[in-house]
C-alpha positions as CSV (number, residue, x, y, z in Angstrom):
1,X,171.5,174.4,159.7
2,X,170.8,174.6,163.1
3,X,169.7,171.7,165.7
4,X,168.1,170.7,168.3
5,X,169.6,168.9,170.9
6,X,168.7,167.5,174.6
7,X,171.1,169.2,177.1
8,X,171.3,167.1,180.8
9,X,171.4,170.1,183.3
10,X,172.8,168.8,186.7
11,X,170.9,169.9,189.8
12,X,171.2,169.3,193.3
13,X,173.9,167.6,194.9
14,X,175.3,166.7,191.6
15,X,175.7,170.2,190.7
16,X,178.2,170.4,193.3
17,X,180.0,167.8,192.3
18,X,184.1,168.7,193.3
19,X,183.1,171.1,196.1
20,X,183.2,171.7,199.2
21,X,180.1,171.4,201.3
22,X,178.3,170.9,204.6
23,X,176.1,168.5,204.9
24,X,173.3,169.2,208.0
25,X,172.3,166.0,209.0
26,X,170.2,164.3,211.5
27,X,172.7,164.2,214.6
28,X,175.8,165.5,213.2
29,X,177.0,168.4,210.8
30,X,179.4,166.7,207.8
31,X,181.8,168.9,205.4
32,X,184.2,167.4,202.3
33,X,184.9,167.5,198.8
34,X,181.8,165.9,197.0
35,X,183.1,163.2,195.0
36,X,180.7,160.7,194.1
37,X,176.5,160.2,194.7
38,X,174.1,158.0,194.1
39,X,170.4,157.5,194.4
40,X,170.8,155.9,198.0
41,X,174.6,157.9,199.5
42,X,176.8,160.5,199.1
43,X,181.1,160.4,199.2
44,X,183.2,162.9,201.1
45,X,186.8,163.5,200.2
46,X,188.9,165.1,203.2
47,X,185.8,164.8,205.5
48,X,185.1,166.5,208.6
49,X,183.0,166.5,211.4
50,X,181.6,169.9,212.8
51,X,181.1,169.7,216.7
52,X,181.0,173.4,217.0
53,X,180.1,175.6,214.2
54,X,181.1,179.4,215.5
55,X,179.3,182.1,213.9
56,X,178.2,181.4,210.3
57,X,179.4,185.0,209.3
58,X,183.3,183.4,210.1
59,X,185.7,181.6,206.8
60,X,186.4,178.5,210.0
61,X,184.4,176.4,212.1
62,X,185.1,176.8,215.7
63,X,185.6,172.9,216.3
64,X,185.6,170.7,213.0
65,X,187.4,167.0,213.3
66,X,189.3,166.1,210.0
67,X,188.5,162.1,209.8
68,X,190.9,159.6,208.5
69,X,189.6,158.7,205.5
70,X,186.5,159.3,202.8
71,X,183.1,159.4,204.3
72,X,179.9,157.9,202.8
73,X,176.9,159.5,204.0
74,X,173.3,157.9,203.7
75,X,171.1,160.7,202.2
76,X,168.4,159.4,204.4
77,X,170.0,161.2,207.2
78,X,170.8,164.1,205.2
79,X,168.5,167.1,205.8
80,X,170.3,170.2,204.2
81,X,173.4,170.7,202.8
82,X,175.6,173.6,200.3
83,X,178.3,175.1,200.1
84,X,178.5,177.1,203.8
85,X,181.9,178.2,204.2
C-alpha cells in the first residue's frame, strides 16, 4: 500500500546548513561554516572577515581576517550570501 506523506524541504540559508559561505552584507563581507539560524540571526563557525576579495574566479580571498571565535550575524544586515569560494 502506498502513502502519502508531507516531506519538509529546506530552502534558503537552511539548506546550507554545515557549509561554507559568504555572507554580503551591508558594510562588511562575512564567510564560516553555517551552523545555526533563526528567524531574526545567523551563526558562523571559523568566521572570517573579507577586506579584500581578489578576483572571484581565484579558490582564496586576497585579504580575509580569521576572528576569534563564532560570529552571529543579524540577517537584517545581510543582503546576499552562498556558497562563493
Amino acid at each position: 500500500m502506498k502513502k502519502l506523506i508531507e516531506v519538509e524541504e529546506k530552502s534558503g540559508l537552511e539548506s546550507l546548513m554545515g557549509e561554507r559561505i559568504t555572507l554580503f552584507c551591508v558594510n562588511y563581507i562575512y564567510t564560516g561554516k553555517l551552523i545555526g539560524v533563526n528567524t531574526d540571526q545567523i551563526l558562523l563557525e571559523e568566521p572570517a572577515i573579507i577586506y579584500e576579495t581578489g578576483a572571484f574566479t581565484t579558490s582564496e580571498w586576497k585579504d580575509a581576517q580569521a576572528l576569534p571565535h563564532e560570529l552571529y550575524i543579524r540577517l537584517s544586515a545581510v543582503e546576499s550570501y552562498g556558497k562563493v569560494k
